[in-house]
C-alpha positions as CSV (number, residue, x, y, z in Angstrom):
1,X,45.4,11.6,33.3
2,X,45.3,8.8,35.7
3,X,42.4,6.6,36.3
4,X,41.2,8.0,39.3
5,X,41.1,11.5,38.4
6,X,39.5,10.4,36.0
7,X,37.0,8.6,37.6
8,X,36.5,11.7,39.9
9,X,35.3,14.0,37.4
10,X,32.0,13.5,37.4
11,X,31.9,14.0,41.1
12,X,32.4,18.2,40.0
13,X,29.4,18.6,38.0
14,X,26.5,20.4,39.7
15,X,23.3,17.3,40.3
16,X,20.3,18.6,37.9
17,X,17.9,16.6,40.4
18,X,19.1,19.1,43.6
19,X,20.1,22.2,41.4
20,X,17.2,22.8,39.7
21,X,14.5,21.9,41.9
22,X,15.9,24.5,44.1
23,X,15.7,26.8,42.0
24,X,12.0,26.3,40.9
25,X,11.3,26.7,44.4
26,X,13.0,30.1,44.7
27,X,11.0,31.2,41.1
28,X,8.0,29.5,42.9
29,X,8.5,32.2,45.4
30,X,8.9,35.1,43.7
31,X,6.4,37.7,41.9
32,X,7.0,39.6,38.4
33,X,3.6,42.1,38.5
34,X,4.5,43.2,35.2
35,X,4.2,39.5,33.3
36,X,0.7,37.5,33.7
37,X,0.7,35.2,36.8
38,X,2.2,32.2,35.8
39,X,2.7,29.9,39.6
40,X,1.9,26.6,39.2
41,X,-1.1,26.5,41.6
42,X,-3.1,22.9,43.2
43,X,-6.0,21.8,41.1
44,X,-10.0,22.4,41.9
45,X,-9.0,26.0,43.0
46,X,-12.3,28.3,41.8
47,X,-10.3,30.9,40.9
48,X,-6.7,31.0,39.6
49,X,-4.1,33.3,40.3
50,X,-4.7,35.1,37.0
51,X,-8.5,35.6,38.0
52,X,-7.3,37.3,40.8
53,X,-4.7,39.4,39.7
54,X,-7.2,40.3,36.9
55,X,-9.4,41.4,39.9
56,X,-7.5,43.1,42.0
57,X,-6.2,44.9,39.2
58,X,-8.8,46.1,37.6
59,X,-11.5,46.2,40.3
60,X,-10.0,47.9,42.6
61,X,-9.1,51.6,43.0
62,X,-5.6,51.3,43.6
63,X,-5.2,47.9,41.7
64,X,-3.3,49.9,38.7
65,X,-0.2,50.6,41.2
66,X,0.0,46.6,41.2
67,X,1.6,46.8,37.7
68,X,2.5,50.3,37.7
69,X,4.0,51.7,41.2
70,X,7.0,54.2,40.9
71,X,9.1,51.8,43.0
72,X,8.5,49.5,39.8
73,X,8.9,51.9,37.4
74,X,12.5,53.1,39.3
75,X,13.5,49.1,39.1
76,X,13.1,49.1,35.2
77,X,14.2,53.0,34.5
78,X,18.1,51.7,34.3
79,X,19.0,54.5,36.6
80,X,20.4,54.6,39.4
81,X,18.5,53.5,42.7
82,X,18.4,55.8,45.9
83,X,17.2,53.9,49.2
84,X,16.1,55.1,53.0
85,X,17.7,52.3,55.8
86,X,17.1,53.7,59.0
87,X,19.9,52.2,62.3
88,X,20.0,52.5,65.7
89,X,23.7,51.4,65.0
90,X,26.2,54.1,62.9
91,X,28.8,54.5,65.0
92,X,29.1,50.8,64.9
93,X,28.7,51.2,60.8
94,X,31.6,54.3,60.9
95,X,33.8,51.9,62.6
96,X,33.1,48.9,61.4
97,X,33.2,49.5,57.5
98,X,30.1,47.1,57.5
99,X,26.2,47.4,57.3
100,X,24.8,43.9,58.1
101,X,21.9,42.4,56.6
102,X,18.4,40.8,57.8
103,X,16.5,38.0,57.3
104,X,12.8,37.8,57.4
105,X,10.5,39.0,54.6
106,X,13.1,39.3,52.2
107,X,15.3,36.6,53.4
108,X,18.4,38.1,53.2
109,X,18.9,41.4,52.0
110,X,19.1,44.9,53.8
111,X,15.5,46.4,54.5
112,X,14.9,49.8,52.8
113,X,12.3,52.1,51.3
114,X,12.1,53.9,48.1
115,X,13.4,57.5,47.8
116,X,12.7,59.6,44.8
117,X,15.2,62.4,43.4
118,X,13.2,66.2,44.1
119,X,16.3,68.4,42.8
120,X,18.6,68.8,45.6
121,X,16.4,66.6,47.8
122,X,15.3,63.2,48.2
123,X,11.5,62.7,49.2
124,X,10.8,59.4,51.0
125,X,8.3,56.6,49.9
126,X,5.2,56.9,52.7
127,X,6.9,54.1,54.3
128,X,10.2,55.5,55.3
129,X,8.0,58.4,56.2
130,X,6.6,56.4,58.7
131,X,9.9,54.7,59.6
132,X,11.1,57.7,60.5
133,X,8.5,59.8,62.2
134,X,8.1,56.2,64.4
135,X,11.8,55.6,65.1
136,X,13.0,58.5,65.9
137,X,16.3,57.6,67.5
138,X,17.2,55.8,64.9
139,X,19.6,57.7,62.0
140,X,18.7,57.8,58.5
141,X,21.1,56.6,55.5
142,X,20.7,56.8,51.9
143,X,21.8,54.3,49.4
144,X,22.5,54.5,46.1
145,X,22.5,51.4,43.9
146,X,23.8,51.8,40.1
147,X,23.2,48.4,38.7
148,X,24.9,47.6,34.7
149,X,20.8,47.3,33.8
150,X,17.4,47.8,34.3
151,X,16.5,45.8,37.3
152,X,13.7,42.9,36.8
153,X,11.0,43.6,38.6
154,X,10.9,40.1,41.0
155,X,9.8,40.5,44.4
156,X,9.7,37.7,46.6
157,X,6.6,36.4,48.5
158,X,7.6,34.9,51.8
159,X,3.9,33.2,52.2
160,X,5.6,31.0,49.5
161,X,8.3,29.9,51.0
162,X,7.1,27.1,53.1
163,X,8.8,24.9,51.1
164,X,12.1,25.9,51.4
165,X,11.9,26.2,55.1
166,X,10.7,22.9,54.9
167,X,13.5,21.5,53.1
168,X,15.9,24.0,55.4
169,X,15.0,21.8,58.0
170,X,15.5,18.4,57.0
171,X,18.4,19.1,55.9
172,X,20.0,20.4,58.6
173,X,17.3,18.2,61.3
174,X,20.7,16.8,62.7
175,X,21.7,20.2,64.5
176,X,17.9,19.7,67.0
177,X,18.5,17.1,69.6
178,X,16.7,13.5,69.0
179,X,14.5,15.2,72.2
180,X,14.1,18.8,70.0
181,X,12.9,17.1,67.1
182,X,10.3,15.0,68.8
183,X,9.2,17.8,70.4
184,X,9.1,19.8,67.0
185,X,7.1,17.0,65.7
186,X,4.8,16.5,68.6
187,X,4.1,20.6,68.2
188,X,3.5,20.7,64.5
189,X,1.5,17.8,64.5
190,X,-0.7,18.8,67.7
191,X,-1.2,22.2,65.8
192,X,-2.5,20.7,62.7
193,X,-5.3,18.5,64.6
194,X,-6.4,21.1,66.8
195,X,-6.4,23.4,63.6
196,X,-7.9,20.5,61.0
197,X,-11.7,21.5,60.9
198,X,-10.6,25.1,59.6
199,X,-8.3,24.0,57.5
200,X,-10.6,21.8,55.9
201,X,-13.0,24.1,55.6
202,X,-10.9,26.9,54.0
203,X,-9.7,24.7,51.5
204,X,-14.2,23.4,50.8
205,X,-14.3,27.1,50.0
206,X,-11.4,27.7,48.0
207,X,-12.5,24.9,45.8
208,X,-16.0,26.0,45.8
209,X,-17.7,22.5,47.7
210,X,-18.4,25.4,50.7
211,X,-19.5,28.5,51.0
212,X,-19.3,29.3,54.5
213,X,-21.2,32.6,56.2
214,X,-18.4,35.5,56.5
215,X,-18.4,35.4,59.9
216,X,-18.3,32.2,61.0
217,X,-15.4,32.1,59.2
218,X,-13.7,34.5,60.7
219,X,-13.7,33.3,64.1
220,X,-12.9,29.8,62.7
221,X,-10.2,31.8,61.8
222,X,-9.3,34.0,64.3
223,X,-9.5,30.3,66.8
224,X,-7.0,28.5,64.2
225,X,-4.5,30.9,64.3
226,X,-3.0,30.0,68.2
227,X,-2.7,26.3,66.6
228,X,-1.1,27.2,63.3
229,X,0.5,30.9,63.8
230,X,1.3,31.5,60.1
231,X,-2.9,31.4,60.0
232,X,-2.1,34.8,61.5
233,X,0.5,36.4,58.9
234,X,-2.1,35.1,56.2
235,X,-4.9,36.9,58.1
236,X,-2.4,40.3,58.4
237,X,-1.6,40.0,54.6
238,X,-5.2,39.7,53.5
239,X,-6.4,42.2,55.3
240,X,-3.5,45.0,54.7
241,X,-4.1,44.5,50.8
242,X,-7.8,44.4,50.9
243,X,-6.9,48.0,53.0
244,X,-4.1,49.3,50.3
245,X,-5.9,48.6,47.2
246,X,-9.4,49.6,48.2
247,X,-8.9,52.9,50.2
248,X,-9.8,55.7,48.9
249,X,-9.3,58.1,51.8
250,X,-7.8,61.2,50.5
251,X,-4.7,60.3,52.1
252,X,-4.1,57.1,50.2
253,X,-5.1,59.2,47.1
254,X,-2.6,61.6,47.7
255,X,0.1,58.6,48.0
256,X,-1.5,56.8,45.0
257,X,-0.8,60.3,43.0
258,X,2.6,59.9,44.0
259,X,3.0,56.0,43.0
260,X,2.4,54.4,46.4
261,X,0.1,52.3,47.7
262,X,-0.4,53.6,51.6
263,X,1.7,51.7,54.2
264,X,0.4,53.6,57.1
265,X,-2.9,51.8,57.1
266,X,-1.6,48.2,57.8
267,X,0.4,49.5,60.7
268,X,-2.6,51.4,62.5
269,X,-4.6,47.9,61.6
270,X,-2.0,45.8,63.6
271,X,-1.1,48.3,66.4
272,X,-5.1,49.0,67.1
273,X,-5.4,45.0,66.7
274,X,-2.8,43.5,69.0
275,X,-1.9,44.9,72.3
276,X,1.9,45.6,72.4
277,X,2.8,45.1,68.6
278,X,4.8,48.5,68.8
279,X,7.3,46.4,71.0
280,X,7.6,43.5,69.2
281,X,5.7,43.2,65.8
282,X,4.7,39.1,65.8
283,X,1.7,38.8,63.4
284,X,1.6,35.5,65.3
285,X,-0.7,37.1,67.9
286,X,-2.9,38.6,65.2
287,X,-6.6,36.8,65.4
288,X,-9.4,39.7,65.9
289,X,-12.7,37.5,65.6
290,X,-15.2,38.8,63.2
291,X,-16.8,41.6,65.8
292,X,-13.6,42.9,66.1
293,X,-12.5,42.8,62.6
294,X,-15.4,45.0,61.8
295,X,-14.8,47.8,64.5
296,X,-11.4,47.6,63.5
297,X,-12.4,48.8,59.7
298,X,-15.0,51.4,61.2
299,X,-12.2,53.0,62.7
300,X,-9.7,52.8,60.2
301,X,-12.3,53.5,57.0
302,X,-16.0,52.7,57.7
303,X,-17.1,52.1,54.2
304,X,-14.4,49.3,53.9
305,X,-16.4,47.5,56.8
306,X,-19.3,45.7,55.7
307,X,-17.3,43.8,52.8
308,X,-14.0,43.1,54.8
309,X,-15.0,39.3,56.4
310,X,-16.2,38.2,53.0
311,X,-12.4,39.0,50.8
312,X,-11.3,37.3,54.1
313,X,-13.2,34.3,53.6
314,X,-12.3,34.0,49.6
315,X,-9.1,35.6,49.7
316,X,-7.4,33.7,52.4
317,X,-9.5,30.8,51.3
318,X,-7.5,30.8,47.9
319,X,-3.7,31.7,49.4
320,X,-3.9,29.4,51.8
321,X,-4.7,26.4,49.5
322,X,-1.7,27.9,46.8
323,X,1.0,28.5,49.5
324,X,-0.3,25.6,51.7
325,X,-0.8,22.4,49.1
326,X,2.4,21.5,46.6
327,X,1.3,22.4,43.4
328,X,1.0,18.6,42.1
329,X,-2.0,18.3,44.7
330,X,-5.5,18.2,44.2
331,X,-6.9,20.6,46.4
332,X,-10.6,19.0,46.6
333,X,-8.6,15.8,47.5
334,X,-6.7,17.0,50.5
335,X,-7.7,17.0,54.0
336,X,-5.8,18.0,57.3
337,X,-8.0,15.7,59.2
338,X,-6.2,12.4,61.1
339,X,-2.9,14.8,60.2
340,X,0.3,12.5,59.6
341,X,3.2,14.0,59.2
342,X,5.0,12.4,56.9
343,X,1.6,12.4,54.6
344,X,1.2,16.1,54.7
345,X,4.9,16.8,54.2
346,X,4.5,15.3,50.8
347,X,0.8,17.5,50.4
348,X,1.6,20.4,52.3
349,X,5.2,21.2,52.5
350,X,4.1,24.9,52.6
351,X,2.7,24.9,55.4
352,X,4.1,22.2,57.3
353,X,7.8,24.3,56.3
354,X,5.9,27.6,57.7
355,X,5.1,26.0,61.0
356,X,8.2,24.8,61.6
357,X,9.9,27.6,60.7
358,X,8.2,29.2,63.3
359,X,8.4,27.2,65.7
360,X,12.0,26.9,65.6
361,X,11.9,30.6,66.4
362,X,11.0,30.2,69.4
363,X,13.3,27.4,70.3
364,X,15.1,28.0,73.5
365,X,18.2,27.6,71.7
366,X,17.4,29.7,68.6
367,X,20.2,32.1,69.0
368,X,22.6,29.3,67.9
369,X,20.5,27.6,65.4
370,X,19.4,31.0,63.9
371,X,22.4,31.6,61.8
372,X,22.8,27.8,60.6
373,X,19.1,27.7,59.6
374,X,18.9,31.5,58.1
375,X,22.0,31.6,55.9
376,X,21.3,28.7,54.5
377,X,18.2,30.2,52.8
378,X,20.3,33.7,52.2
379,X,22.8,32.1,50.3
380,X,20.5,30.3,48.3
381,X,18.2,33.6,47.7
382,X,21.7,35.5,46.8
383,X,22.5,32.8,43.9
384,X,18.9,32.9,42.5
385,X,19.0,36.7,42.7
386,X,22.5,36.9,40.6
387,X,21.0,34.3,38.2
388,X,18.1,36.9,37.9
389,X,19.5,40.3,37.6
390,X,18.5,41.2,41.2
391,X,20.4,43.4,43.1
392,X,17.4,45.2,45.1
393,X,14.7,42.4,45.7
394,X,11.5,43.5,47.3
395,X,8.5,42.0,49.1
396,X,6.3,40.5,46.4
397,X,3.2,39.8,48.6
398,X,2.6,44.0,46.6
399,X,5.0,46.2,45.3
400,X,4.3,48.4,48.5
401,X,7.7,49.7,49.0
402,X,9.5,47.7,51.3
403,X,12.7,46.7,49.2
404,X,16.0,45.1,49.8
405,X,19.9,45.5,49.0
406,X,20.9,42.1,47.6
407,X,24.7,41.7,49.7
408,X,26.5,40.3,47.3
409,X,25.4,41.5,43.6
410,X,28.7,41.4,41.6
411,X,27.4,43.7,39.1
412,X,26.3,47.3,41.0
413,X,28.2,49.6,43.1
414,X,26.6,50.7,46.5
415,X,27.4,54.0,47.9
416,X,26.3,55.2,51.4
417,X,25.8,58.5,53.4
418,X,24.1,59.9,56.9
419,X,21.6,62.1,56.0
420,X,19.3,64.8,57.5
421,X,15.9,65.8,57.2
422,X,14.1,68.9,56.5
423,X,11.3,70.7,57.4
424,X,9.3,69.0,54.5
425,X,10.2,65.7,55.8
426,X,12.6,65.6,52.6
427,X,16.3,63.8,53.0
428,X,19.4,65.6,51.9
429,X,22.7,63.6,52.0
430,X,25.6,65.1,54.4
431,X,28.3,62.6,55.3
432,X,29.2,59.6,52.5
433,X,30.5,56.5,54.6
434,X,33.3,54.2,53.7
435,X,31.1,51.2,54.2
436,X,29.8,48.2,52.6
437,X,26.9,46.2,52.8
438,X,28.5,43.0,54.1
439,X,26.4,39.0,53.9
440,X,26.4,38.9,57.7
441,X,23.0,38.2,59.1
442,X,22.3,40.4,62.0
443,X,21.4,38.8,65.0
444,X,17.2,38.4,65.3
445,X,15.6,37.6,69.2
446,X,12.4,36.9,70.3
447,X,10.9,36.2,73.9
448,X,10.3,32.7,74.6
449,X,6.6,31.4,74.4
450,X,6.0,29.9,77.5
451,X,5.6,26.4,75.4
452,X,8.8,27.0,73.8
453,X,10.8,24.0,73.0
């Protein structure tokens, strides 16, 4: 062997400091609800992510389907996994050989709900029930997923992955213009000073040195959330699990009996919140002040009411400090005050990578950075979920049905059919396709802000 190929050897071998930071941050982002909590979280923090799984748990009346949901059970049964997607697009499926993926929530896998074997049938999870009695143009398909084992039970939080948009970014900074970048810059950073006062305060009473009144902290909120639009998402996600595990109408009792935690309420929540969400769902619009919030819960279940602004005001107290602040941080120490950029990247790469993330979404040139940006993260979610044994990821925020089909798993075989639907709402398989769930990122559009970049 010659010097020089010699010399170039090393050159092969993977670099520990980028390989496995990366992949810390893709653990960071995911959620086992069968193992204790164990995220690294900032310090200060009242309560820890154990004291809050232990609540919500045990102290709630749907808190058992946290650990215990039959999507979770299916994952770790071994057998074989049958899915709803529902498409506007077969023909293009039947003659294409090729179901395309998404991005979003789970990052890069194709969005499904549970469907559990009833003889002959297959009954859908409430959520594909209401996939399907909302969309009804679309066509349903059933997948079948046989994985070589047990599935662990890792779904992936996308309120944690701030950091990995963040570092999406700089990495591929070079495709904005000098000119989009500034103007990135100028946006984040004009976001975070307008925003600053509730930051600040949020993180005061996650760390117990405040204890502001409910309300006032709700339209704090609610006036943040323009400034900083993942505010809004964080708000949404609050709220729809305060609603999920805490209902106790006797439809969510009938889908609890069944293993479900009710997906129907979070949707009526955002449609009766936001005008115009059935067109385009953007939780980036989502700010109801605290008046609002409360005859929001009167109509959706009035007992819920009177304690909804206070879970707000811990709850989203607590996430936003954990999926804000890098875990190395102090939270009692940070402040969003005087905001520098370069400062907060280092404190807050959560939420500095969630803003830019979405501002880049509405970039007037989006539609050609989307793919560079998104599959970046994809293929980094694909290797972590091979490393892990996950061929079907699902959102982790709850185990609340909405699961994935991992693209490129190399150990489970996919199978594919049309399928109609019953007069009990129940799915029977007629047509298998010759298709294959392909890592293509279907295209994603959103109207332009009218301060887009």
């Amino acid at each position: 062997m010659s010097k020089s190929s010699s010399a170039a050897l090393p050159l092969t071998r993977p670099d520990p400091t980028e390989e496995f930071p990366v992949r810390d941050e893709w653990e960071h982002a995911h959620t086992d609800y069968t193992l204790p909590a164990q995220r690294r979280s900032p310090a200060s923090l009242t309560d820890s992510e154990a004291d809050w799984r232990d609540y919500l748990e045990h102290s709630t009346p749907n808190g058992w389907l946290i650990r215990n949901s039959a999507m979770t059970e299916a994952l770790i049964s071994g057998q074989p996994l049958h899915l709803l997607h529902v498409t506007r697009g077969i023909e293009a499926i039947r003659t294409s050989g090729q179901v395309h993926v998404s991005a979003g929530c789970l990052v890069g896998a194709l969005y499904c709900s549970p469907l559990t074997p009833q003889g002959e049938r297959l009954r859908p999870h409430n959520l594909g029930a209401y996939l399907m009695q909302t969309k009804p143009s679309t066509t349903p398909l059933v997948f079948e997923v046989t994985a070589d084992a047990p599935v662990r039970p890792k779904g992936i939080d996308y309120l944690h992955l701030g950091a990995i948009h963040l570092r999406t970014y700089l990495r591929y900074q070079n495709l904005l213009t000098p000119a989009e970048t500034d103007q990135l810059d100028r946006a984040v950073l004009a976001g975070l000073r307008a925003a600053a006062p509730f930051l600040d305060v949020a993180l005061r009473n996650a760390t117990g040195h405040a204890t502001t009144p409910a309300a006032e902290f709700v339209d704090a909120l609610a006036d943040a959330v323009p400034h900083v639009p993942v505010l809004g998402y964080l708000y949404f996600e609050v709220l729809s699990e305060y609603l999920m595990l805490h209902s106790v109408t006797p439809e969510s009792k009938a889908y609890a009996a069944e293993g479900e935690l009710n997906n129907w309420l979070y949707k009526r929540l955002a449609f009766a919140a936001v005008d115009g969400m059935d067109q385009l769902f953007d939780l980036a619009r989502f700010n109801p002040r605290h008046h609002r919030l409360v005859q929001l819960f009167e109509g959706l279940e009035a007992d819920l009411a009177p304690g909804v602004a206070e879970y707000v005001r811990r709850r989203l107290s607590h996430l936003l400090a954990r999926t804000a602040l890098d875990p190395s941080q102090d939270a009692a120490a940070v402040t969003f005050q005087d905001a520098e950029l370069d400062r907060l990247r280092k404190a807050a790469p959560g939420l500095i990578g969630q803003m830019v993330f979405r501002r880049i979404r509405y970039m007037t040139r989006y539609s050609q950075l989307y793919h560079c940006f998104e599959k970046s993260k994809a293929l980094e979610a694909w290797e972590y979920w091979n490393g892990e044994g996950i061929p079907t990821p699902f959102n982790g925020l709850l185990p609340k049905g909405e699961i994935g089909i991992h693209p490129v798993y190399p150990r489970s075989t996919v199978r594919v059919w049309v399928a109609e639907q019953d007069g009990r709402g129940c799915l029977h398989p007629v047509e298998e396709i010759k298709a294959v769930v392909t890592p293509h990122l279907a295209s994603w559009w959103a109207p332009p802000r009218q301060d887009a970049i």
